[in-house]
N, C-alpha and C positions, 0 to 999 in steps of 0.2 A: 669524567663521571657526571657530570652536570649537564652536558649536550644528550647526556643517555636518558637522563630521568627527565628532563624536557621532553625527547620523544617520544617515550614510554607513555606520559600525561598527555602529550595529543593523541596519541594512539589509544588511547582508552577513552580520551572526550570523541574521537571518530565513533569507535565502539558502541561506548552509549546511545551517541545520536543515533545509529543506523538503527538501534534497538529501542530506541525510547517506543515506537507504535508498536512492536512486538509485544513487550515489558505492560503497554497500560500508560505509557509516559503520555501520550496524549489521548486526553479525555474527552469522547462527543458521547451523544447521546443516545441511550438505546435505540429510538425512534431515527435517529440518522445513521443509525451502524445498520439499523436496517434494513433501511433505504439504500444505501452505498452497497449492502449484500447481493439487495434485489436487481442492481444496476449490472453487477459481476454475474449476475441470473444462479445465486445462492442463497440459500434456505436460509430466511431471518433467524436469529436466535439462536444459530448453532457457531462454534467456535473452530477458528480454520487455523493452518499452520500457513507457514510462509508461502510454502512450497504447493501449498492448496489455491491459498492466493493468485500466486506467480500463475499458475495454470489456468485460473478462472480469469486471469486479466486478461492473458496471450489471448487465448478464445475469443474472447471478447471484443478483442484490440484489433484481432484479424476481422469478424463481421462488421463490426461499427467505423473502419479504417475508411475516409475518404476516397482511397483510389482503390477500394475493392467492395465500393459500392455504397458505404453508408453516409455519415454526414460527418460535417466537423462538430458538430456539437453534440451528438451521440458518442463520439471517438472523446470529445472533452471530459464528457459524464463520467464514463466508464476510465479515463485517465486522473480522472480527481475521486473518485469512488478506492481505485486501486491506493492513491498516495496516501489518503485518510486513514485505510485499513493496516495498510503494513507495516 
């Protein structure tokens, strides 16, 4: 019973963490949620779900990707813009 409630406790500290940027758990700044929105080419100030996210990264991830023509540092932007948000 004690190896069950051990796992149970990791399993819900995974939970949390995958959820902490969904939830609010990390805090930046309106002016840099912004910015991170505008980078995902989304309407500042409007509020996205995961799954709105996920699609606005892919998109993104496909134009700004190194070997499909864009830069490494456009594909960085748009890969730290997406981690911040979700």
């Amino acid at each position: 019973s004690g190896s069950r409630q051990q796992g149970t406790s990791q399993s819900q500290s995974r939970q949390q963490s995958s959820t902490a940027g969904a939830s609010g758990g990390y805090h930046i700044s309106a002016a840099l949620r912004d910015k991170y929105l505008q980078t995902l080419e989304l309407m500042p100030g409007k509020t996205y779900t995961q799954a709105e996210l996920k699609v606005a990264w892919r998109k993104m991830a496909f134009k700004t990707h190194p070997d499909r023509g864009g830069s490494a540092a456009a594909f960085s932007a748009v890969k730290e813009a997406y981690v911040a948000l979700k």
